[in-house]
C-alpha positions as CSV (number, residue, x, y, z in Angstrom):
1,X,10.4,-38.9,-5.9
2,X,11.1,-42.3,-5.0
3,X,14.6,-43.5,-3.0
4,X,16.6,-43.8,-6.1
5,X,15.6,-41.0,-7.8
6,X,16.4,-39.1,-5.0
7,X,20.4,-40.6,-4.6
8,X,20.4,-39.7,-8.5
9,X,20.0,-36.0,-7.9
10,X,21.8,-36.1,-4.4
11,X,24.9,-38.1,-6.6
12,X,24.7,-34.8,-9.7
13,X,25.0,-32.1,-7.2
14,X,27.6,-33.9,-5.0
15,X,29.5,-34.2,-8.2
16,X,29.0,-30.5,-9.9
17,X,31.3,-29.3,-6.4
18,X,34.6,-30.4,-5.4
19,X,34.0,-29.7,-1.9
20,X,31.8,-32.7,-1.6
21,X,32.7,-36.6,-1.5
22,X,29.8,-38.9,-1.6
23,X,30.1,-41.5,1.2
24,X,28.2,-44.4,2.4
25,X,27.4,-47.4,0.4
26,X,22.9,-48.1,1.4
27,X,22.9,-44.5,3.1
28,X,24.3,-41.9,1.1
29,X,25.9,-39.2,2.6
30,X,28.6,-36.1,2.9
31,X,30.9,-34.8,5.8
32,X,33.6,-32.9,6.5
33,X,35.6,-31.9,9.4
34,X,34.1,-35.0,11.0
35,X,30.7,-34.1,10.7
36,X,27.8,-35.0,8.5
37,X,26.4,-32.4,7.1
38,X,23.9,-34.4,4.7
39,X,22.2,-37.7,4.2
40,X,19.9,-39.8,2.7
41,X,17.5,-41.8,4.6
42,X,16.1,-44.7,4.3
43,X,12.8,-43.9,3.2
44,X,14.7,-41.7,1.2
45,X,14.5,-38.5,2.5
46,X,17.2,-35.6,2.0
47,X,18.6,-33.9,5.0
48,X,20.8,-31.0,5.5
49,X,22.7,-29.8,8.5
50,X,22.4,-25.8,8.4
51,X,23.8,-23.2,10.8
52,X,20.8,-21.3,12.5
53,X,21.5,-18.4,10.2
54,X,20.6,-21.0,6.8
55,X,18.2,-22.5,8.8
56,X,16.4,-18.9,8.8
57,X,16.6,-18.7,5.2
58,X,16.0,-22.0,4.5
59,X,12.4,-21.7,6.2
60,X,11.5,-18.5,4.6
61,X,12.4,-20.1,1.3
62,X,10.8,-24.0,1.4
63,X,9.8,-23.9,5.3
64,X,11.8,-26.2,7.7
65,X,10.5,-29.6,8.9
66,X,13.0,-31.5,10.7
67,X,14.6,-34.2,9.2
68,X,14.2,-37.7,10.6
69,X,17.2,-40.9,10.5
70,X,15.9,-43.9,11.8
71,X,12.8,-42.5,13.7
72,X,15.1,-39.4,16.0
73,X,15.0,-36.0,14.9
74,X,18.9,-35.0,13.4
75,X,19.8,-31.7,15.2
76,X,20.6,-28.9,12.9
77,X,19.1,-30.7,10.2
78,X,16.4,-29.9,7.8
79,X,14.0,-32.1,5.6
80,X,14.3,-30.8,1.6
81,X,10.9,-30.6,-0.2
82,X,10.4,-32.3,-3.4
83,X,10.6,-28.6,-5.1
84,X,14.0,-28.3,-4.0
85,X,14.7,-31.9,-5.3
86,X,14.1,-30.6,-8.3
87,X,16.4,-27.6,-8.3
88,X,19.9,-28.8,-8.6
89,X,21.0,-25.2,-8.5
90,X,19.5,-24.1,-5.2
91,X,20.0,-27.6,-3.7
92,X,23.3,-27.0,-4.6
93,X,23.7,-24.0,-2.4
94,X,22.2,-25.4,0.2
95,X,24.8,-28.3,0.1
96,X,27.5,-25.6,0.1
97,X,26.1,-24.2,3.3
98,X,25.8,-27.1,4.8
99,X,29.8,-27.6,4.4
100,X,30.6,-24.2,5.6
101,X,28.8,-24.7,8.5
102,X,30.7,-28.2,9.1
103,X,33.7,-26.5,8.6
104,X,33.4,-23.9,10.8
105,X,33.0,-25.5,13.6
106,X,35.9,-27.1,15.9
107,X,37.6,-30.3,14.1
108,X,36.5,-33.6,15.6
């Protein structure tokens, strides 16, 4: 998927769940709490900041590569496949982990 076909699904999914607020005008993005806990690079690339416990599931499911912003590796983040892209459902839920995670820990 290219760049904007990417903020397209990132921008359906944000919107199916009132938990999330899409932020950030060239790099999308979501937070809570204080903390990102998704973005959109700019080569287009979906990231998702996991507790290690999704992180664990994530890579059983789709396999965890780390997720890169501006060439440095974003701790607690992974990269989402293509196949995920394409499942709003499951990307979803991984959004929705990614702000429970957020959430739980201390405000900044």
């Amino acid at each position: 998927m290219n760049r904007e076909e990417v903020i397209k699904v990132y921008e359906e999914v944000i919107a199916s769940n009132p938990n999330f607020e899409r932020k950030g005008k060239n790099n999308p993005y979501t937070s809570a709490n204080g903390y990102m806990f998704s973005q959109i690079n700019k080569d287009g690339e979906l990231g998702i900041r996991l507790s290690k416990e999704a992180t664990a599931e994530f890579e059983d499911a789709y396999g965890a590569q780390p997720f890169l912003s501006y060439g440095a590796k974003m701790r607690e983040y992974v990269l989402i496949p293509d196949e995920l892209l394409g499942n709003s459902k499951a990307l979803g839920y991984y959004l929705q982990k990614g702000f429970e995670h957020v959430t739980s820990l201390p405000p900044k």
